[in-house]
MARVO-728403 format. One record per residue (C-alpha): residue number from 0; x, y, z. Coordinates in Angstrom, 2 decimals, padded with zeros to 5 digits. Example, Ala and Ser with C-alpha at 12.3 -4.5 7.8 and 13.67 -1.06 7.14 Angstrom:
<rec><n>0</n><xx>012.30</xx><yy>-004.50</yy><zz>007.80</zz></rec>
<rec><n>1</n><xx>013.67</xx><yy>-001.06</yy><zz>007.14</zz></rec>
// end
This chain:
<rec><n>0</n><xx>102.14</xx><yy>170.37</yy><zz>108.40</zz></rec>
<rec><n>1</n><xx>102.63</xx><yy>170.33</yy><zz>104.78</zz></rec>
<rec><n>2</n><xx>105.70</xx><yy>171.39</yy><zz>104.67</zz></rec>
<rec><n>3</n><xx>107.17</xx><yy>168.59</yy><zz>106.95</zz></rec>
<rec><n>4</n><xx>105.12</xx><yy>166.20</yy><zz>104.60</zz></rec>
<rec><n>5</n><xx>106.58</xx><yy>167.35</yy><zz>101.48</zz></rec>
<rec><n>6</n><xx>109.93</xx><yy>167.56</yy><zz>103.72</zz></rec>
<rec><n>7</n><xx>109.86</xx><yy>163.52</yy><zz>105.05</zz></rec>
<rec><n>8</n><xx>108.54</xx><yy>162.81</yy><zz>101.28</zz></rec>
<rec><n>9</n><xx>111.80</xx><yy>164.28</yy><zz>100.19</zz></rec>
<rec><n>10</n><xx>113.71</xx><yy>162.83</yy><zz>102.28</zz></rec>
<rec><n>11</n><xx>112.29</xx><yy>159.26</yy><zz>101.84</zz></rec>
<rec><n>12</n><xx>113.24</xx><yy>159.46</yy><zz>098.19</zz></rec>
<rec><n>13</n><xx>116.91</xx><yy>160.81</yy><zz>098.53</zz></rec>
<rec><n>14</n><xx>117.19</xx><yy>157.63</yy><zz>100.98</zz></rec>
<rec><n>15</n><xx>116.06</xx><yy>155.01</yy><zz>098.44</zz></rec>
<rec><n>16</n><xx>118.26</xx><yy>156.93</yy><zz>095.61</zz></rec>
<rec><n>17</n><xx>121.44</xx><yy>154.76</yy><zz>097.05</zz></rec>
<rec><n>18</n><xx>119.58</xx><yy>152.13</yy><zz>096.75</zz></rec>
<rec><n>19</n><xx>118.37</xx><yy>152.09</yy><zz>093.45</zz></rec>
<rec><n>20</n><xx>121.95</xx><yy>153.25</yy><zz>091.69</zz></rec>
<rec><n>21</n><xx>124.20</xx><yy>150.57</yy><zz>092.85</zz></rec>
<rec><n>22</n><xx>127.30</xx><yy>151.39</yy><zz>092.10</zz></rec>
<rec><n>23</n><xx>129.11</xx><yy>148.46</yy><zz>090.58</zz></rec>
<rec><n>24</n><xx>133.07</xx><yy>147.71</yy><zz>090.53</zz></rec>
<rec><n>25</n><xx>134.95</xx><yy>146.06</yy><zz>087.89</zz></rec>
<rec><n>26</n><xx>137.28</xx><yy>143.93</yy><zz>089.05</zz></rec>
<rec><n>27</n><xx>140.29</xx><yy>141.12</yy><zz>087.26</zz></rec>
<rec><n>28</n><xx>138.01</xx><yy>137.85</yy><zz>086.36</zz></rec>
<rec><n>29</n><xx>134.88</xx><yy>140.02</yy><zz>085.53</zz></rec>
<rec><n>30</n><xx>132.92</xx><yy>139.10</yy><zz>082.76</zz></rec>
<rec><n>31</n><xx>132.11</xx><yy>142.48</yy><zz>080.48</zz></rec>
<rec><n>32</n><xx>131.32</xx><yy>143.99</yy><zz>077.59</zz></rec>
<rec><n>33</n><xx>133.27</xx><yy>146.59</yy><zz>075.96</zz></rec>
<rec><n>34</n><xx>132.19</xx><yy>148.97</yy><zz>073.14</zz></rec>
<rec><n>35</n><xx>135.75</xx><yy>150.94</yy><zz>071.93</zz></rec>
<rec><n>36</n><xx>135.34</xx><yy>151.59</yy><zz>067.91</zz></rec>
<rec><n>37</n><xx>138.76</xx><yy>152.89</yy><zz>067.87</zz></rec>
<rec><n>38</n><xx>140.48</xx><yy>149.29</yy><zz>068.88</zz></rec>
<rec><n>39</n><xx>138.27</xx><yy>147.13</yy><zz>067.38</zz></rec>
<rec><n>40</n><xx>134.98</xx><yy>147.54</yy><zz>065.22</zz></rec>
<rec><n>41</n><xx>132.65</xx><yy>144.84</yy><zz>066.61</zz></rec>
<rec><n>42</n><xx>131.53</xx><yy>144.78</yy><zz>070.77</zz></rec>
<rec><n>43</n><xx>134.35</xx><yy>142.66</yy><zz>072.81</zz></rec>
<rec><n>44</n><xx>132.66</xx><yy>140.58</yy><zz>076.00</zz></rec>
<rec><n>45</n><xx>135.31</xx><yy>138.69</yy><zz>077.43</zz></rec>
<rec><n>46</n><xx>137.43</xx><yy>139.01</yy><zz>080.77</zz></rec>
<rec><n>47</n><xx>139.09</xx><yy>141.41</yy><zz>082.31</zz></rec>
<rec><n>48</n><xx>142.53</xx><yy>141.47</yy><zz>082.93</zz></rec>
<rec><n>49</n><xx>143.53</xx><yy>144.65</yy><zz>084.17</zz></rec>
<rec><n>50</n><xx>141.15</xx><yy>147.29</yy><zz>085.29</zz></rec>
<rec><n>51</n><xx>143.41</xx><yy>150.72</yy><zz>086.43</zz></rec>
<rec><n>52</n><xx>142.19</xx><yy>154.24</yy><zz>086.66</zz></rec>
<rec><n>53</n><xx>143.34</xx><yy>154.92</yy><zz>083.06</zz></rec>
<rec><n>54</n><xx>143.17</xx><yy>151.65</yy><zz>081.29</zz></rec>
<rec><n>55</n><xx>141.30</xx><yy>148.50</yy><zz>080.36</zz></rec>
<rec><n>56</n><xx>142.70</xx><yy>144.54</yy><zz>079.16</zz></rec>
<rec><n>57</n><xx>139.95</xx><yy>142.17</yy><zz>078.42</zz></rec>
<rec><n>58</n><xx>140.31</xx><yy>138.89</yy><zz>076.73</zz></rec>
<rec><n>59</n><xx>137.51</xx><yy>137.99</yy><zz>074.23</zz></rec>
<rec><n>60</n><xx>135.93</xx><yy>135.10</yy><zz>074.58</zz></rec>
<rec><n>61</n><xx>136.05</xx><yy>132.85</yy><zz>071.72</zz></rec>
<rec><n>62</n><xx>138.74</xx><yy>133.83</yy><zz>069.82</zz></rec>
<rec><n>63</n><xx>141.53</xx><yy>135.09</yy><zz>073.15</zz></rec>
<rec><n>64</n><xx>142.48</xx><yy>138.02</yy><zz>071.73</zz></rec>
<rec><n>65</n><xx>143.66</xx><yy>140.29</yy><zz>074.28</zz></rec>
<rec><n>66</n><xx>142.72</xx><yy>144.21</yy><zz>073.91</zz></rec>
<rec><n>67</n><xx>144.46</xx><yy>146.76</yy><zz>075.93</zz></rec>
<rec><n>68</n><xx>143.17</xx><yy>150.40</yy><zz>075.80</zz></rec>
<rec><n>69</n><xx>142.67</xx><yy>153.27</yy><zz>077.52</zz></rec>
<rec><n>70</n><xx>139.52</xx><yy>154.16</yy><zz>079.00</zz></rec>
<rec><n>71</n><xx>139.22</xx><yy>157.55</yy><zz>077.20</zz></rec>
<rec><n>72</n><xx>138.62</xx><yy>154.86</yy><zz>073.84</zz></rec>
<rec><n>73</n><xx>135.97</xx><yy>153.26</yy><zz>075.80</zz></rec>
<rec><n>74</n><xx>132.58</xx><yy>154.35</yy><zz>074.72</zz></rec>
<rec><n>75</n><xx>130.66</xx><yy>151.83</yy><zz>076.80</zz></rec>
<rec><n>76</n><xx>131.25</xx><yy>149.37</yy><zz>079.60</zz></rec>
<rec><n>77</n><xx>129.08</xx><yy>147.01</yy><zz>080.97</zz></rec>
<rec><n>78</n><xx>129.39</xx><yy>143.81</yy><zz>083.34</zz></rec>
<rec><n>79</n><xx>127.47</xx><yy>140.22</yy><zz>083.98</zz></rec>
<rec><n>80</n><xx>125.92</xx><yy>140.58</yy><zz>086.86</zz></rec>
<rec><n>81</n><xx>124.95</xx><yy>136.94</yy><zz>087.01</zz></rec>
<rec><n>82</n><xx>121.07</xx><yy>135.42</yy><zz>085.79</zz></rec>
<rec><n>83</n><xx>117.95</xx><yy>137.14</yy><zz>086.04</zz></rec>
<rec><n>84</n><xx>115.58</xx><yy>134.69</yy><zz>086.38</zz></rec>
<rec><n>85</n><xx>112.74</xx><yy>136.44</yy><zz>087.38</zz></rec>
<rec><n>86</n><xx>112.82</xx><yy>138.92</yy><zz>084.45</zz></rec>
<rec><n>87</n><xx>113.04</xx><yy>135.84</yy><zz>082.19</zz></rec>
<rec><n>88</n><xx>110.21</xx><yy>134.22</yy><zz>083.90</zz></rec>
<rec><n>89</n><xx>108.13</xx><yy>137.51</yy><zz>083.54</zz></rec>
<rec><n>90</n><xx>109.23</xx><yy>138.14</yy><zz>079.95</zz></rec>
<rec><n>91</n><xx>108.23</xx><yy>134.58</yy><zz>079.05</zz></rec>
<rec><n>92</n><xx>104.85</xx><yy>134.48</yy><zz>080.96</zz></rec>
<rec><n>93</n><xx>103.80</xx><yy>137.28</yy><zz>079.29</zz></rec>
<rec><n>94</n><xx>104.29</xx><yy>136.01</yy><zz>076.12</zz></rec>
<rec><n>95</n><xx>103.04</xx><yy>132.40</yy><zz>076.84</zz></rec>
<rec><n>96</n><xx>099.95</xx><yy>134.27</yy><zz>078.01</zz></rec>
<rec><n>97</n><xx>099.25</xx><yy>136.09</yy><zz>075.03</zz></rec>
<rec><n>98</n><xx>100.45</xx><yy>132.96</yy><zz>072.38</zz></rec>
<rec><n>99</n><xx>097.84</xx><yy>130.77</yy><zz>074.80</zz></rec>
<rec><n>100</n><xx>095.24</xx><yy>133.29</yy><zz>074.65</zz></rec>
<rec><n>101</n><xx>095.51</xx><yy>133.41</yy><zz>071.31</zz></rec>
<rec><n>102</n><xx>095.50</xx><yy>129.55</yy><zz>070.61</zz></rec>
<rec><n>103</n><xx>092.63</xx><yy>129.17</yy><zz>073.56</zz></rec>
<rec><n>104</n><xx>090.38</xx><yy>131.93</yy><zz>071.24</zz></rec>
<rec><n>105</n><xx>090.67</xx><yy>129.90</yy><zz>068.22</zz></rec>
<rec><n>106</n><xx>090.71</xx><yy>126.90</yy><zz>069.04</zz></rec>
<rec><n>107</n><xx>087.46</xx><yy>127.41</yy><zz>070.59</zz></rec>
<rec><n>108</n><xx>085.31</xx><yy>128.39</yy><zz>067.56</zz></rec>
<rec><n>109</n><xx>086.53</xx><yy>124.90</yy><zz>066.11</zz></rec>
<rec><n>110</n><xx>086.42</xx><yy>122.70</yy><zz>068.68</zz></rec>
<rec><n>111</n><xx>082.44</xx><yy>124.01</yy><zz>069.15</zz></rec>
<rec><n>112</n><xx>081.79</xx><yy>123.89</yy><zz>065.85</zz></rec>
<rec><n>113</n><xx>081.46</xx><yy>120.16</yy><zz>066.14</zz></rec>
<rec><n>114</n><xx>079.06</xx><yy>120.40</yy><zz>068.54</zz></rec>
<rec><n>115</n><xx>076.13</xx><yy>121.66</yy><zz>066.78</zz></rec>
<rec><n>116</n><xx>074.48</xx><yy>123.41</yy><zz>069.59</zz></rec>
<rec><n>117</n><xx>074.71</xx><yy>126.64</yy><zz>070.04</zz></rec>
<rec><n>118</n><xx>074.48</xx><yy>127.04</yy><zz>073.49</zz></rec>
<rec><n>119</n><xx>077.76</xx><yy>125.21</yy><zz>073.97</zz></rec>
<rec><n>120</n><xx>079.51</xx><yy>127.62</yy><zz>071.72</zz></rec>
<rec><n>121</n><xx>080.59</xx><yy>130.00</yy><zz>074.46</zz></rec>
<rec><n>122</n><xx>080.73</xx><yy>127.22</yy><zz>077.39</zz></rec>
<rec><n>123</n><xx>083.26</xx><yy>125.82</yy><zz>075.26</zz></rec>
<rec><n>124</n><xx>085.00</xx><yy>128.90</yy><zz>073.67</zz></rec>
<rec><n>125</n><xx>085.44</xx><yy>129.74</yy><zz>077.47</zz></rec>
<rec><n>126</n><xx>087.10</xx><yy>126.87</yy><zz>078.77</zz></rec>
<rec><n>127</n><xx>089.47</xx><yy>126.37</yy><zz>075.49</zz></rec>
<rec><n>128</n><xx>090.33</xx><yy>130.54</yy><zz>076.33</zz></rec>
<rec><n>129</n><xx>090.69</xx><yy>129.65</yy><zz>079.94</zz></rec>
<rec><n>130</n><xx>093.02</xx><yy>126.23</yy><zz>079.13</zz></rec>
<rec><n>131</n><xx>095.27</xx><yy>128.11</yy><zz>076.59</zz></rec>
<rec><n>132</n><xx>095.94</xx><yy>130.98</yy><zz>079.08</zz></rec>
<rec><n>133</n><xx>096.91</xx><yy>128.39</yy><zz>082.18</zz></rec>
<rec><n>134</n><xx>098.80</xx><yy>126.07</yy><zz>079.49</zz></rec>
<rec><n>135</n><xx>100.65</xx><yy>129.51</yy><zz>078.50</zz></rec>
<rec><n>136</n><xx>101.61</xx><yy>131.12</yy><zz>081.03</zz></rec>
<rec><n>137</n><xx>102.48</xx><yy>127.49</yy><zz>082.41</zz></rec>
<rec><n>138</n><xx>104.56</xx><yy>126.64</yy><zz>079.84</zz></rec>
<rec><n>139</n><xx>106.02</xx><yy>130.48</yy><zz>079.43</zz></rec>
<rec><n>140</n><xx>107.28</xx><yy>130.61</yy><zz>083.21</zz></rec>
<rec><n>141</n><xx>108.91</xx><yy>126.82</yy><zz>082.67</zz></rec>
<rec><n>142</n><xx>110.82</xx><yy>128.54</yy><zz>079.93</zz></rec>
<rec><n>143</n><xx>111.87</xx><yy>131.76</yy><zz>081.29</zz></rec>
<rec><n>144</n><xx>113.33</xx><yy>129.43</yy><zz>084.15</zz></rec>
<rec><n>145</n><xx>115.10</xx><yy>126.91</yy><zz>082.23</zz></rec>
<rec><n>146</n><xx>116.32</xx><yy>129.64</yy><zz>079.48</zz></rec>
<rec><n>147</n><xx>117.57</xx><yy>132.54</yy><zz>081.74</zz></rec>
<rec><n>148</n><xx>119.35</xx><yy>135.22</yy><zz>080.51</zz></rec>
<rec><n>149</n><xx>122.39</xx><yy>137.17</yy><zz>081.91</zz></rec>
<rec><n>150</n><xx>121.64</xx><yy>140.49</yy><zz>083.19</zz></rec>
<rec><n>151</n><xx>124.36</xx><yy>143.21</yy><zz>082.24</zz></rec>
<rec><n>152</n><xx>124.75</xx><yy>146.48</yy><zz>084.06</zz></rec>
<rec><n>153</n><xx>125.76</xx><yy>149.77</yy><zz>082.87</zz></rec>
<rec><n>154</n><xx>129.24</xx><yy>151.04</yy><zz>084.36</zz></rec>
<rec><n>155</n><xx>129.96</xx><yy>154.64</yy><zz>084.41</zz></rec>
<rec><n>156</n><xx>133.29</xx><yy>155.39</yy><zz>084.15</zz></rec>
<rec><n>157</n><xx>134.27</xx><yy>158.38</yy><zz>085.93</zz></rec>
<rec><n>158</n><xx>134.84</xx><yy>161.39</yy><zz>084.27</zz></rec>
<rec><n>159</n><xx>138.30</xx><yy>162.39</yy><zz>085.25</zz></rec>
<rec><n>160</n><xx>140.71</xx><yy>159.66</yy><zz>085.29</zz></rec>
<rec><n>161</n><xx>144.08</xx><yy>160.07</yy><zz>086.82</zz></rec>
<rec><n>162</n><xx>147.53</xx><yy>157.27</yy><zz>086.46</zz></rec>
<rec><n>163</n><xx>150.71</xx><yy>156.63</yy><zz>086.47</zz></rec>
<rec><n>164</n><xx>152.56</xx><yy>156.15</yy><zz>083.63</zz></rec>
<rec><n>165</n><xx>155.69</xx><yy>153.26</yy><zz>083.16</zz></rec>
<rec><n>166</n><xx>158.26</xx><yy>155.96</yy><zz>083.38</zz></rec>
<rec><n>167</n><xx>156.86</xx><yy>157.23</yy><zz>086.60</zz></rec>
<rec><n>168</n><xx>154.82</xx><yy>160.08</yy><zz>085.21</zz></rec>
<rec><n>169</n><xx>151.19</xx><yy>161.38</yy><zz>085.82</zz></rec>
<rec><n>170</n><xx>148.13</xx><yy>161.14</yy><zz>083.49</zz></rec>
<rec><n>171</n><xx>144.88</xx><yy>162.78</yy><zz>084.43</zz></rec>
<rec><n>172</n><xx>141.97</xx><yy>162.29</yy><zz>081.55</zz></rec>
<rec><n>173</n><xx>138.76</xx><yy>164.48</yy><zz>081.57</zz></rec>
<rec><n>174</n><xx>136.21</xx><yy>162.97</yy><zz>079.46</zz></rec>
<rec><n>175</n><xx>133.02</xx><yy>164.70</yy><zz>079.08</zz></rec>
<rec><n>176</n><xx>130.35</xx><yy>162.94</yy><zz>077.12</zz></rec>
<rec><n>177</n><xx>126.76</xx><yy>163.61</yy><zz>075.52</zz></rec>
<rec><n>178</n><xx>124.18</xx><yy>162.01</yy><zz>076.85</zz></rec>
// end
């Protein structure tokens, strides 16, 4: 019985491995960023022109500069995968909840200090806690939707690379890399 437990278990998780690791294409038009210190020093995002087994055009944005390489100078490639507005809006909640918190916690202590009785101290320290945490986290997920960020994946480039060269010859590239 265990055994087919640990077996199914197993199983389940090679499933959802597929899943998880979506493989992602990059394709002419694709927006990407490009990390090649041997054609230019700084991190190129811009648009690809021509993606082939052996080589790489993108044109920056900003300045149109066109860089052709070969993929065996490319030391990382990555491409827009379009908004992610629910890590934004969890990113800025969390932070809207802590800067409310915060503001809730002292303002509190001052806004009861005007009241001189003491019993209203935490009464009031409670509901200016309470406030600031709504108002935060309010305010935080209104941001994080508005203010989205672009979500960039990882692409792994294969590591053997095989083309065709102008004259009619074959290239095949083995690139292995360091973790």
């Amino acid at each position: 019985m265990l055994k087919k437990t640990i077996a199914a278990l197993c199983l389940a998780g090679a499933a959802a491995l597929p899943a998880a690791a979506q493989e992602i294409t990059i394709e002419p038009g694709d927006e990407v960023r490009v990390v090649a210190p041997a054609r230019a020093p700084h991190r190129i995002q811009g648009e690809v022109l021509l993606y082939r087994g052996d080589s790489l055009a993108v044109r920056e944005d900003g300045t149109g500069t066109v860089y052709e390489m070969p993929l065996a100078d490319v030391r990382r490639l990555s491409k827009n995968v379009g908004l992610d507005r629910g890590r934004s809006i969890r990113h800025s909640v969390r932070f809207g909840l802590f800067l409310g918190t915060a503001v809730g916690a002292i303002a509190g202590p001052l806004i009861a200090s005007r009241d001189r009785d003491p019993d209203h101290f935490y009464p009031i320290l409670g509901a200016s806690t309470a406030s600031g945490v709504l108002l935060g986290a309010g305010i935080g997920a209104a941001h994080g939707a508005f203010f989205a960020g672009d979500r960039w994946q990882a692409f792994r480039m294969p590591p053997v690379q095989a083309g065709v060269t102008r004259d009619g010859g074959a290239v095949v590239a083995v690139s292995l890399r360091a973790p």
